[in-house]
NUKEDREN-448114 format. One record per residue (C-alpha): residue in three letters; residue number from 1; y, x, z. Coordinates in steps of 0.5 Angstrom, whole numbers, plus 2048, in hexadecimal, padded with zeros to 3 digits. Example, Ala and Ser with C-alpha at 12.3 -4.5 7.8 and 13.67 -1.06 7.14 Angstrom:
% residues 2
@code:Ala&pos:1&y:7F7&x:819&z:810
@code:Ser&pos:2&y:7FE&x:81B&z:80E
***
This chain:
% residues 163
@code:Unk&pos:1&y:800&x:800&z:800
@code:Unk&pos:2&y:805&x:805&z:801
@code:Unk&pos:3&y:804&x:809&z:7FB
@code:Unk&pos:4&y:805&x:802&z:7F8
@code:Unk&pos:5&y:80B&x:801&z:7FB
@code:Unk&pos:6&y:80E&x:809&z:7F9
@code:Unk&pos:7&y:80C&x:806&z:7F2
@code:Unk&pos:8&y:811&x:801&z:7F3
@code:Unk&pos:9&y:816&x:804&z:7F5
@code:Unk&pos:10&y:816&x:80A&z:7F0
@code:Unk&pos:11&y:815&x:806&z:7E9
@code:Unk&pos:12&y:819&x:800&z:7E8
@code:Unk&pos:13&y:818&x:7FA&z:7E5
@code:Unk&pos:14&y:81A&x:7F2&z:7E4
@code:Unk&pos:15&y:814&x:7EE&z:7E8
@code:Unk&pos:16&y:811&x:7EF&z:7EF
@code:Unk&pos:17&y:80B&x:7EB&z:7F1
@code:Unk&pos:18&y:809&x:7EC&z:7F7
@code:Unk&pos:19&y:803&x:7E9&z:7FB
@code:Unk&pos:20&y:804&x:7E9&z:802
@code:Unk&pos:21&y:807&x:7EF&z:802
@code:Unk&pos:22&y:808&x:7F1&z:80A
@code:Unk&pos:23&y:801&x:7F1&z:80B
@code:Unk&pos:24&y:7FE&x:7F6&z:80F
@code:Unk&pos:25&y:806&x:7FA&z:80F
@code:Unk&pos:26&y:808&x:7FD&z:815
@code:Unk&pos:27&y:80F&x:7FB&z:817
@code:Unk&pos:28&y:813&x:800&z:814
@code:Unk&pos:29&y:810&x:7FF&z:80D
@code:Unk&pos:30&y:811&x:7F8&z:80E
@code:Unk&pos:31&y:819&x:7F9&z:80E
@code:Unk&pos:32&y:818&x:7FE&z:809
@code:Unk&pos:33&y:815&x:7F9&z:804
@code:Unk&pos:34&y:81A&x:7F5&z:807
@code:Unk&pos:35&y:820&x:7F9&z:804
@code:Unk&pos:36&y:81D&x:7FB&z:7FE
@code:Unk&pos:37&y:81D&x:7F3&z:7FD
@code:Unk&pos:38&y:823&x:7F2&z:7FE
@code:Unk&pos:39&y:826&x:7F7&z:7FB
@code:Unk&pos:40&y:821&x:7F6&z:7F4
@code:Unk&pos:41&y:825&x:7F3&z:7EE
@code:Unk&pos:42&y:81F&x:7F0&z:7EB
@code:Unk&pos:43&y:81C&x:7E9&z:7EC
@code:Unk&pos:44&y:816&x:7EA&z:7F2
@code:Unk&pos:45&y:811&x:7E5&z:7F2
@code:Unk&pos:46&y:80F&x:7E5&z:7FA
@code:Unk&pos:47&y:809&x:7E1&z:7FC
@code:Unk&pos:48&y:809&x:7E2&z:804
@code:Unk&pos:49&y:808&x:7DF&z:80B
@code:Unk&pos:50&y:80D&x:7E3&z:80F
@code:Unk&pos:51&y:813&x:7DF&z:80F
@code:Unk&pos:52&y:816&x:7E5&z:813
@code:Unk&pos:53&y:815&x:7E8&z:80D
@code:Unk&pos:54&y:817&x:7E3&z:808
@code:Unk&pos:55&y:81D&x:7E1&z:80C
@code:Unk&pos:56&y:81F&x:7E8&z:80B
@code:Unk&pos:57&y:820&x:7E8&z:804
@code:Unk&pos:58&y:81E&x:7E2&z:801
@code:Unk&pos:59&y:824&x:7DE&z:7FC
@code:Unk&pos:60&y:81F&x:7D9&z:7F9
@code:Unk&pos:61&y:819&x:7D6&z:7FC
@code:Unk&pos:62&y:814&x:7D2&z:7F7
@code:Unk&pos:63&y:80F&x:7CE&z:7FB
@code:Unk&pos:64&y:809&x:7CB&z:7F9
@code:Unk&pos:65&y:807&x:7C5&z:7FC
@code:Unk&pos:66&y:802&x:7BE&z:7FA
@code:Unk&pos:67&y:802&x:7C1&z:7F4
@code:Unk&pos:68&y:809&x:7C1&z:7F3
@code:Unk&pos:69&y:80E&x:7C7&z:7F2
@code:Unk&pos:70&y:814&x:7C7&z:7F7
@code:Unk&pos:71&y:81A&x:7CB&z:7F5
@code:Unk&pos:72&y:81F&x:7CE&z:7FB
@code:Unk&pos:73&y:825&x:7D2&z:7F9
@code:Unk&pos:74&y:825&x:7D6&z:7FF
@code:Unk&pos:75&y:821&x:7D6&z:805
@code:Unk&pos:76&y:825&x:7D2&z:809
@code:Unk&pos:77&y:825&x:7CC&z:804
@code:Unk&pos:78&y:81D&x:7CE&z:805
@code:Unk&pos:79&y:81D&x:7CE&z:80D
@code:Unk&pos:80&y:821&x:7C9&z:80E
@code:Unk&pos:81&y:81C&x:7C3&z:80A
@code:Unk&pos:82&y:816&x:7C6&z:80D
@code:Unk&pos:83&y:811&x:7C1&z:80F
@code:Unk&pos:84&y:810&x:7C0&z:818
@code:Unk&pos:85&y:80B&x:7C5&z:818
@code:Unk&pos:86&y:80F&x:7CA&z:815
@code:Unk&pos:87&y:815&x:7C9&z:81A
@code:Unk&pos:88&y:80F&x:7C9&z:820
@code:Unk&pos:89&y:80D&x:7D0&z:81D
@code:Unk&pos:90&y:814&x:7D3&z:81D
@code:Unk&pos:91&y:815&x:7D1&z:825
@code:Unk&pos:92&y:80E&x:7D5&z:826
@code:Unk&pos:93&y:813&x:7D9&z:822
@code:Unk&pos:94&y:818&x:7D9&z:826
@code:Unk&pos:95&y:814&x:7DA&z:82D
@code:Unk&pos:96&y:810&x:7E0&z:82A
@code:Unk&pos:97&y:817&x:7E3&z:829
@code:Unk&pos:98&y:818&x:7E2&z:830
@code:Unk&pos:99&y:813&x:7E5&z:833
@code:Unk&pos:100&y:813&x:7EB&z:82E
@code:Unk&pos:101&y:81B&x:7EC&z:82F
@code:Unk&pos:102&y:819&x:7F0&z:835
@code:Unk&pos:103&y:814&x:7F3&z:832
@code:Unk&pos:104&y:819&x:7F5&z:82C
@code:Unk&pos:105&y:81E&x:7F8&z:832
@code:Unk&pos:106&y:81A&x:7FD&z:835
@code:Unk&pos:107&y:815&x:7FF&z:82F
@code:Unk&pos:108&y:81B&x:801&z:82B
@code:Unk&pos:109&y:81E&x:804&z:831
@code:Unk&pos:110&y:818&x:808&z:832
@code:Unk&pos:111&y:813&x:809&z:82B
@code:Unk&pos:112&y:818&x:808&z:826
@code:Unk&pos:113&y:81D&x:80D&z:829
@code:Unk&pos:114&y:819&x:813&z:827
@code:Unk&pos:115&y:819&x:80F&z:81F
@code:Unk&pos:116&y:821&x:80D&z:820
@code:Unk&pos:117&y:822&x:815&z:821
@code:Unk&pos:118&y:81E&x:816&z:81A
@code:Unk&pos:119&y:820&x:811&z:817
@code:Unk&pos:120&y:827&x:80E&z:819
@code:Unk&pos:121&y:829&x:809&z:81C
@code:Unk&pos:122&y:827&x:803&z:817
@code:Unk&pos:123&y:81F&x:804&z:818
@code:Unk&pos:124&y:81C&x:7FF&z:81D
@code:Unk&pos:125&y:81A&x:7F6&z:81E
@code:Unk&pos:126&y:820&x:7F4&z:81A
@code:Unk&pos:127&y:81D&x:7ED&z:81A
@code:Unk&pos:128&y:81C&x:7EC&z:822
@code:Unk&pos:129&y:822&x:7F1&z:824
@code:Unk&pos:130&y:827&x:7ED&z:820
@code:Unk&pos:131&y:826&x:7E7&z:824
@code:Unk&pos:132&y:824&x:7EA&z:82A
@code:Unk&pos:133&y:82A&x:7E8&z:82E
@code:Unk&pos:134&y:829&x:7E2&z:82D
@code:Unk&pos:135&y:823&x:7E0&z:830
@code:Unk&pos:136&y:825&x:7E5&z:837
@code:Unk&pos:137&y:827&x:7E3&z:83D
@code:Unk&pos:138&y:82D&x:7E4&z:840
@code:Unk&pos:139&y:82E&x:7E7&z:847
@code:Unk&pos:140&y:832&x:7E1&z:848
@code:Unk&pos:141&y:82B&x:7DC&z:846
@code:Unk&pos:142&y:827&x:7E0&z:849
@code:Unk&pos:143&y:82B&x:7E1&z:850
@code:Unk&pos:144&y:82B&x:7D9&z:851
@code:Unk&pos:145&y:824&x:7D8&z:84E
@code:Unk&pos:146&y:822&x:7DD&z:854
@code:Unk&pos:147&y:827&x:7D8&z:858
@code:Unk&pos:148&y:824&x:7D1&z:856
@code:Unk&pos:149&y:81D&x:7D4&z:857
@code:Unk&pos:150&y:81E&x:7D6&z:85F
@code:Unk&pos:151&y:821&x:7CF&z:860
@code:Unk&pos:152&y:81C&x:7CC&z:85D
@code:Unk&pos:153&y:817&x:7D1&z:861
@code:Unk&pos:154&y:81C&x:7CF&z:868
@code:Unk&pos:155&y:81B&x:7C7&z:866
@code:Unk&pos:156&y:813&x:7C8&z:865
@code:Unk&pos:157&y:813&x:7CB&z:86C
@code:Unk&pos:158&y:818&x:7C5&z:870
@code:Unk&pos:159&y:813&x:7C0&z:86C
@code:Unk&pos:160&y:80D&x:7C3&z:86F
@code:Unk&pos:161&y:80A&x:7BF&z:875
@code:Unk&pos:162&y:80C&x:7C2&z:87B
@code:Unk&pos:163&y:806&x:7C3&z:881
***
């Protein structure tokens, strides 16, 4: 796969089809391919589950449905008139970034320092860091999470039978 995409990247040419490209990548090479999609000047045709990746970079979503082929022009169009299910998959979504954002933090503080100094500031979890804060607590949250908790502990006790 990866002299594949050394190809890729050397010789030019107009159409791209990939299948399920990110398919055994690690995460660097992923935003790589990532990069080298967005800066591509030719049409690629992509077929993929990874709507991280897809979100990256997609501008056009065609989808094939009951035998009927659907047409978004970009992929807020193609999001937005997903079906429930799909909504319910991008809140499973949501709650995988929420446990990854700490994971995200302390990985790219430890492992990638090593990587960033190599490579440059740019390398690491594009996909989850960008939307890391998002899903973080914040001290003010979490000191008044701890507050309610310890009431309702003390309230749990009070209720107690006393004997």
């Amino acid at each position: 796969a990866r002299v594949a995409f050394a190809q890729f990247l050397l010789k030019p040419v107009a159409v791209l089809v990939l299948d399920e490209p990110t398919n055994h990548l690690d995460i660097p090479t992923r935003e790589l391919l990532e990069d080298a999609l967005k800066a591509f000047e030719g049409a690629a045709l992509v077929v993929s589950h990874d709507r991280f990746f897809l979100r990256e970079f997609a501008t056009r979503v065609l989808e094939i449905s009951e035998g009927k082929l659907l047409d978004h022009d970009s992929w807020e169009t193609y999001q937005a008139a997903a079906p429930p299910q799909w909504q319910q998959a991008q809140e499973a979504e949501v709650s995988f970034i929420k446990q990854d954002a700490v994971v995200v933090q302390k990985w790219s503080r430890k492992k990638m320092a090593r990587l960033r100094k190599r490579e440059g500031k740019g390398i690491g979890l594009r996909r989850f860091s960008s939307r890391v804060e998002e899903f973080q607590e914040k001290k003010e949250d979490k000191k008044k999470d701890k507050e309610e908790s310890q009431e309702l502990q003390t309230d749990m006790v009070d209720a107690l039978p006393k004997g």
